[in-house]
N, C-alpha and C positions, 0 to 999 in steps of 0.2 A: 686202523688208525687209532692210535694211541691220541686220547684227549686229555689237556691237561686241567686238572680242575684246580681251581684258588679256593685255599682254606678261608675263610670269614674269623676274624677273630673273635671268641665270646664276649662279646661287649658286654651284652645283660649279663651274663654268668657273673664276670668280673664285677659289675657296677652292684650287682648283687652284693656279693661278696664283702664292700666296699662301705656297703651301705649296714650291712649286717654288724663289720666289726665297730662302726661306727656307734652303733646302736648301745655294742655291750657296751662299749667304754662311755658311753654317758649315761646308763644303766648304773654302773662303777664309781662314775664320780657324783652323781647327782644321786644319789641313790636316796628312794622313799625313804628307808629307816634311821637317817638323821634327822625325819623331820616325826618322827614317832613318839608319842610324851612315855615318859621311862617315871615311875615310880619311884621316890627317894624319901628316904628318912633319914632327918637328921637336928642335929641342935641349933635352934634361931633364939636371937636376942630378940624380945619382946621391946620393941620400939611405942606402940601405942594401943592403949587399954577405950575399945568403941561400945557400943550396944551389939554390934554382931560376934562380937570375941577381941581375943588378942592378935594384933598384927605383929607379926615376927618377919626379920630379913634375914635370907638364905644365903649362904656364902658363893651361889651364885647371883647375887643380887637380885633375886626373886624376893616380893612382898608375900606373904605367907598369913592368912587367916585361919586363927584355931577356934571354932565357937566352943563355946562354954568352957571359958579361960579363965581361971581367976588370979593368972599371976601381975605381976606389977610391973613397970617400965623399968625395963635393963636385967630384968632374968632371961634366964637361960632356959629353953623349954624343947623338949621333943617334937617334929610335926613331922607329916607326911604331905608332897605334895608330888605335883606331875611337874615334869622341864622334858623339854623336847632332848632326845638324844643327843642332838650336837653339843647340847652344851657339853657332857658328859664325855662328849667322844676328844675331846678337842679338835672337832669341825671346825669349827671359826679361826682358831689358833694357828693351823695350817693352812686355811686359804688368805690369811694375813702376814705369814709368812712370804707364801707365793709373791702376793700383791710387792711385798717390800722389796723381793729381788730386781721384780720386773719396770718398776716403776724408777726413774732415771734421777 
């Protein structure tokens, strides 16, 4: 007697699967290293002369403190500071892109 047997479909395998590409692609989009501070040097107009240094603004609109500054309000000075990669990467740029399409 010939029996006939019913296949089961791999549910888990698939949902597996499912769940896995899922994962990389928000891995991809959301990814840690946009939010990593990236080292930048560059030149800031010196806006205000405090007790703890000069505050300089960054052509990312980053407030920038240099101690032991002795320049004057409206030079131009070299600093070093941290900004998160996105600013860098143009993260923001393209997820406001996105947004403008989507939005009616």
């Amino acid at each position: 007697m010939n029996q006939i047997q019913e296949k089961k479909s791999p549910r888990l395998k698939f949902m597996a699967l499912i769940a896995s590409g899922l994962a990389v692609i928000l891995v991809l989009t959301i990814a840690p290293w946009n939010y990593v501070p990236v080292l930048v040097t560059e030149n800031v107009v010196v806006i205000a002369v405090t007790e703890h240094g000069c505050v300089g603004e960054s052509q990312y609109g980053i407030s920038v403190v240099m101690p032991q500054c002795d320049a004057k309000v409206g030079d131009t000075i070299s600093a070093s500071f941290y900004v998160p990669a996105k600013e860098l990467n143009g993260y923001y740029d393209r997820i406001q892109d996105k947004l403008a399409t989507v939005q009616p």
